[in-house]
N, C-alpha and C positions, 0 to 999 in steps of 0.2 A: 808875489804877483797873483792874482785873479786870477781860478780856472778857467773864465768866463772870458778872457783877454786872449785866449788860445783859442776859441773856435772860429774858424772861418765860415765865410757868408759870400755869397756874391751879389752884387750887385746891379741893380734895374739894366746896366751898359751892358752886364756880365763877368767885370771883372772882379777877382778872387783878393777880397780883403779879410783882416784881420780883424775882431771886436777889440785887437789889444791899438788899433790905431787910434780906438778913441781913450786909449787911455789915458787918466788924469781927468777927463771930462766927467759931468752929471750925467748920466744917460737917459733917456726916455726909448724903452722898445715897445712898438705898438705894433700887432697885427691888424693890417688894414684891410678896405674893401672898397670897391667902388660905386656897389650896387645895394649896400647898408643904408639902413632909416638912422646910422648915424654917420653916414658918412661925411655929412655936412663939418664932423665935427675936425674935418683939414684944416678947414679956418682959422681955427682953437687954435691945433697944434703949426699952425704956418705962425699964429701971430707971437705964440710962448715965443718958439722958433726964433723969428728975428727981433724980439726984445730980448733974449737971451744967451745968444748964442756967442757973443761977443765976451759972454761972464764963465764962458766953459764947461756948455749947454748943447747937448747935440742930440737928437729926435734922430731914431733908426723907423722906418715903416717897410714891414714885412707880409707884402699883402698875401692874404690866405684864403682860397677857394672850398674852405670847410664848412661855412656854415650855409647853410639854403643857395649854395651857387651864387655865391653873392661877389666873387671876383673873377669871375670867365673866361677874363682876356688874356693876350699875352702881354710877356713884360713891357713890350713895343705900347700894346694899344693900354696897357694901365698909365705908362710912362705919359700918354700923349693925354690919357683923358687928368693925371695929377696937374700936369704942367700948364695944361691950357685949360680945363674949370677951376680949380681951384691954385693956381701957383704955387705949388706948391715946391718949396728950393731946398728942404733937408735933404737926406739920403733917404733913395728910397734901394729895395734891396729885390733881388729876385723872386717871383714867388715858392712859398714854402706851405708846408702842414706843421701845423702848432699843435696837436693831438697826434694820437695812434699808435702804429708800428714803422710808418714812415715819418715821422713828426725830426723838424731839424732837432739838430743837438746844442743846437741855441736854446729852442725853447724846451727842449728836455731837463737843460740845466736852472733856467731861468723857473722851472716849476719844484726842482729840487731843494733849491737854494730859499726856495720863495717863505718868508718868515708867517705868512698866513697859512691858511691849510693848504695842505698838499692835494691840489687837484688840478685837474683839465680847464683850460681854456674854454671859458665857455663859449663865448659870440665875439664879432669881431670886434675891433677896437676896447683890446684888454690892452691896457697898460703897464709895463715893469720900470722899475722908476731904480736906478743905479746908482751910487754913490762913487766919488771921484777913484774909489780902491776896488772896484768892480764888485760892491756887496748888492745882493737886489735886497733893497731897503723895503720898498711896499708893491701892493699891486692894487689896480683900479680899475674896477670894472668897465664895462662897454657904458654902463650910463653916468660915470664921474665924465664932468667935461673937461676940457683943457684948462679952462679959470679954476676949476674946484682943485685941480690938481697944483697950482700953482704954490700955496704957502710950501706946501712940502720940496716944490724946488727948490723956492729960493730960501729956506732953510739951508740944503746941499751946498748950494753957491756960496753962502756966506760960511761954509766951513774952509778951513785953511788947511 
């Protein structure tokens, strides 16, 4: 099993899950924002989201207040502005730091693991893209969109 399937995270509500619940899933984990020049890109990941998620597809967003103050609020007022601008209905998780000495140990591992260079998070909406055995297979910057990401999913999906 996946080291990656052992860290806990909590959740937008607050409650304390597992990454091993999505096991067996494709993961997508994104560091979000609400106040980003890409934030628009919910849309993206709302629509991958429910054309996929049915194939064993599941988008985590882990909004992060690192880059230019670009997610301010609390989990309350990100939860209300995903839900009612953009609908957005995957999990979203409580916010975290994806850099640092405080940086969760999701994304500590998820930059360890990461088969590109070993570096920091740069801007928001970095993408880690997980295969159903919890390998992080690639990463995609804040300007690959949700469509540009997609062969590489449904590549994942169609593995058995």
């Amino acid at each position: 099993m996946s080291e990656l399937y052992d860290i806990e995270a909590r959740t937008i509500d607050g409650e304390t899950v597992k990454i091993g619940d999505y096991a067996g899933k494709v993961i997508l984990i994104v560091n979000v924002a609400s106040r980003c020049g890409f934030t628009l890109q919910y849309n993206g990941l709302e629509a991958i989201w429910n054309e996929n998620r049915d194939k064993g597809f599941v988008i985590l967003g882990f909004p992060c207040n690192q880059f230019s103050n670009q997610e301010p609020g609390t989990d309350e007022e990100i939860k209300t502005f995903c839900s009612t601008r953009f609908i957005v209905t995957f999990p979203l998780f409580s916010k975290i730091e994806v850099n640092g000495d405080n940086q969760h140990p999701l994304y500590k591992l998820l930059k360890e693991k990461d088969p590109g260079p070993a570096e920091d998070v740069k801007w928001n909406f970095t993408k880690f893209l997980i295969d159903r055995k919890g390998n992080v297979v690639k990463r995609f910057q804040a300007t690959n969109t949700p469509r540009q990401m997609e062969p590489d999913i449904q590549a994942l999906l169609a593995e058995a």
